[in-house]
C-alpha positions in Angstrom: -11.2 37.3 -17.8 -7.4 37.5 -16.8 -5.7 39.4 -15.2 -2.2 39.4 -16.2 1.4 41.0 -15.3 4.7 39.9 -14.0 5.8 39.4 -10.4 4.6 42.1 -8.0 2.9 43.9 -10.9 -0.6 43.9 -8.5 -2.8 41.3 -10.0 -4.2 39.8 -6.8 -4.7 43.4 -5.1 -6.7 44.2 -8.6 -8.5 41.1 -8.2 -9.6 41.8 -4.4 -10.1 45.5 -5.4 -12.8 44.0 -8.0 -14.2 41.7 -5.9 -14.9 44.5 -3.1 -16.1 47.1 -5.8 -17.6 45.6 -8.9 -18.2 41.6 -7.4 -16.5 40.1 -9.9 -15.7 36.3 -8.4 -11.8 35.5 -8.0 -10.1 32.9 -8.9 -6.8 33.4 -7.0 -3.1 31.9 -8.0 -1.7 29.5 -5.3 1.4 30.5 -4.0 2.2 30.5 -0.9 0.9 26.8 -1.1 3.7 25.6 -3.6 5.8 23.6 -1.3 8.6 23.7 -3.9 8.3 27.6 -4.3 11.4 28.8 -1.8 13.4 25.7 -2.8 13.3 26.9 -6.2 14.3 30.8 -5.8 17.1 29.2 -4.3 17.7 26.6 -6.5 15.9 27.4 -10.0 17.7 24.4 -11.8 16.9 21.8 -9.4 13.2 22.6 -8.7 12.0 24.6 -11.7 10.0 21.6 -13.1 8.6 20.7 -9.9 7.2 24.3 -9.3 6.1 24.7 -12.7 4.3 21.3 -12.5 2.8 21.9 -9.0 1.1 25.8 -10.4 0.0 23.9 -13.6 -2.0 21.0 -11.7 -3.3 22.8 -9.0 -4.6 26.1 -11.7 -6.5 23.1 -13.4 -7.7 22.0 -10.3 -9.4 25.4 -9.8 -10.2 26.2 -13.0 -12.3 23.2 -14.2 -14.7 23.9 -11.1 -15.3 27.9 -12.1 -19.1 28.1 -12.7 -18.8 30.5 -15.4 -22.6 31.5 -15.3 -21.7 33.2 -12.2 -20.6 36.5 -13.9 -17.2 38.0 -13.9 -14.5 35.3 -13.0 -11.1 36.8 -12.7 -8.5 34.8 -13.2 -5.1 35.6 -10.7 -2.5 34.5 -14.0 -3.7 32.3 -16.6 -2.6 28.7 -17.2 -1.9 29.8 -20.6 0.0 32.7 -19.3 2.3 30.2 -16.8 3.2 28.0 -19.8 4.1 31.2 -22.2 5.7 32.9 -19.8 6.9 31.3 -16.5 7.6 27.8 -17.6 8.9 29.0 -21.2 11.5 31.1 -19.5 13.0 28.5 -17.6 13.2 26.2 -20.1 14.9 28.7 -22.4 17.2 29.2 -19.5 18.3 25.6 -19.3 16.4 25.0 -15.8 14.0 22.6 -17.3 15.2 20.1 -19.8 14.0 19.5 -23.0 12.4 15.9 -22.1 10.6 17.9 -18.8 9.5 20.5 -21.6 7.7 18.1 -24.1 6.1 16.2 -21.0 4.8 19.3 -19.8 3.3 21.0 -22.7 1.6 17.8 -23.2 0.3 17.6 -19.7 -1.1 21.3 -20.6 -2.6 20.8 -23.9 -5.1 17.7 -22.3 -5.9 20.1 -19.6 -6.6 23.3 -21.7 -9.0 21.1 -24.2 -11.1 20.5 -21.4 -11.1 24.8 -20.8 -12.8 27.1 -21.5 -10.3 30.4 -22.6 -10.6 34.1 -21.5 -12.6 36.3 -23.4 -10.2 39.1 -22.4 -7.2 40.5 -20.5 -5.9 43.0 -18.2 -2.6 43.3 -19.0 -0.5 45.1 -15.5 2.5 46.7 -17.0 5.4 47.5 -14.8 9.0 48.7 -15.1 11.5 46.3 -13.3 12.3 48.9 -11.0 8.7 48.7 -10.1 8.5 45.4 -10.0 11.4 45.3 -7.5 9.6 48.1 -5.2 5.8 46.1 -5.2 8.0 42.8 -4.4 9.8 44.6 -1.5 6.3 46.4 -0.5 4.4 43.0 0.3 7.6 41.5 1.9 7.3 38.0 0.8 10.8 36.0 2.5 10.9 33.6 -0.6 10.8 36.2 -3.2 14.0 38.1 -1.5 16.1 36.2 -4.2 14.6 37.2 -7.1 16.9 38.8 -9.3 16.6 42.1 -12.1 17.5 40.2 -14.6 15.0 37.1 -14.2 12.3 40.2 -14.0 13.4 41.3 -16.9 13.6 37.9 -18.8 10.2 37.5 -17.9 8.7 41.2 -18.7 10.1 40.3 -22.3 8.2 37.3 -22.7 5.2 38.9 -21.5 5.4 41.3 -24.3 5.3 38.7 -27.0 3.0 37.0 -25.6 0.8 40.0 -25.0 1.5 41.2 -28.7 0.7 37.5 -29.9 -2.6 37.4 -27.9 -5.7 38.0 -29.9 -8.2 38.5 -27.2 -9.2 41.9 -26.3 -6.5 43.7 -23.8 -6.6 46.4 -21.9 -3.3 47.4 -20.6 -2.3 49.3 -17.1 0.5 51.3 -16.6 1.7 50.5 -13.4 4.8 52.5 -13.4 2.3 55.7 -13.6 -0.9 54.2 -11.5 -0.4 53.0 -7.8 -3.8 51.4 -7.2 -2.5 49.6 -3.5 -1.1 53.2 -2.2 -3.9 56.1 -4.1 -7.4 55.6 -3.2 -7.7 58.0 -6.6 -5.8 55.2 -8.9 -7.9 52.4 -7.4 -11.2 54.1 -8.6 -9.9 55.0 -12.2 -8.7 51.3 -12.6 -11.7 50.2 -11.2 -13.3 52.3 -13.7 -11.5 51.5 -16.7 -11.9 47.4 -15.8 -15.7 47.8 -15.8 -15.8 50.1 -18.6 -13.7 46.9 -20.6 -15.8 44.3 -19.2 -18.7 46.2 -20.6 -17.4 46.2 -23.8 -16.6 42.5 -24.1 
C-alpha cells in the first residue's frame, strides 16, 4: 500500500505510527541518503536529474526485495508517485531537459514491469501553509529553501494524479488531523488505515 502526500505532509511518521500499532512492515523513502539532495534545493536546475535519478534507482533497489507475503508493506512515496509528481514537475519547470525526461521514463518503465503496484493509497492532504509548518517542525537544514510556490506546484500535481489513480484511496486531512502532536488524531488515523486495509 502507499502512503502518499507532499513534502512534510507526515508520511513516514504514519508509516512508523503503523508499524508500532498495527505491524504493518515499512518500506521507508531514502533521503537523507541522496548525496545530491541539498545541492539541488540550492540548485534545482543543475541537479534536478541527478536527484531524481538517484530516488528512482535506489526505490527500485528496495522495492524489488519487499517479500510481499509478509503482510502490510507500506510504501514511504511510491515510484509511481516520484515520476508523476516530483520528477514531472521539474521537468515541466525546465529543470530537467527533455532528452533527461525520455531517458528517465524509460529507465522507469523497465523497472516498474518488473513491480508489483499498490493495491491502495493513503492519500495525506495538506494546505501549503501546513506543509510549510510540518517542514519547519522536523527542522531538516536542506529543506530550509524550499519555496511556497514549488509546494504548491507540487500539491497540484498530486491532485491529478490522485484524481487519475484508480486504486482504492483513502484521503487524510492533514490540515484538520495532527497525528505527530494529538495522541487522539494518531488513534483515529490509525483507525481509519486499518479499517481501509480491511476493506482491500
Amino acid at each position: 500500500m502507499g502512503i502518499c502526500g507532499n513534502i512534510g505532509a507526515g508520511k513516514s511518521t504514519l508509516i512508523e505510527l503503523l508499524k508500532k500499532q498495527a505491524g504493518y512492515t515499512p518500506v521507508y523513502e531514502v533521503v537523507e541518503g541522496n548525496p545530491y539532495l541539498s545541492d539541488f534545493y540550492e540548485d534545482m536546475r543543475k541537479w534536478a536529474f541527478h536527484s531524481q535519478l538517484f530516488f528512482l534507482i535506489k526505490r527500485f533497489d528496495f522495492l524489488k526485495r519487499v517479500d510481499s507475503h509478509r503482510g502490510v508493506t507500506l510504501e514511504d512515496r511510491t515510484i509511481t508517485e516520484d515520476v508523476e509528481i516530483f520528477a514531472k514537475n521539474l521537468h515541466e519547470m525546465g529543470y530537467i531537459s527533455d532528452r533527461d525526461w525520455t531517458t528517465y521514463l524509460e529507465l522507469f518503465k523497465t523497472f516498474s514491469d518488473h513491480l508489483p503496484q499498490p493495491v491502495g493509497f493513503v492519500y495525506l492532504k495538506a494546505s501549503v501553509s501546513t506543509l510549510v509548518d510540518h517542514v519547519k517542525r522536523r527542522g531538516r537544514k536542506f529543506e530550509n529553501e524550499i519555496s511556497k510556490d514549488y509546494l504548491k506546484r507540487l500539491n497540484f500535481l498530486y491532485e491529478r494524479w490522485i484524481k487519475s489513480l484508480n486504486s482504492p484511496i483513502l484521503t487524510i486531512d492533514c490540515n484538520s488531523i495532527d497525528f505527530v502532536l494529538s495522541s487522539k488524531d494518531q488513534d483515529e488515523v490509525v483507525q481509519r488505515v486499518r479499517k481501509f486495509v480491511s476493506a482491500l
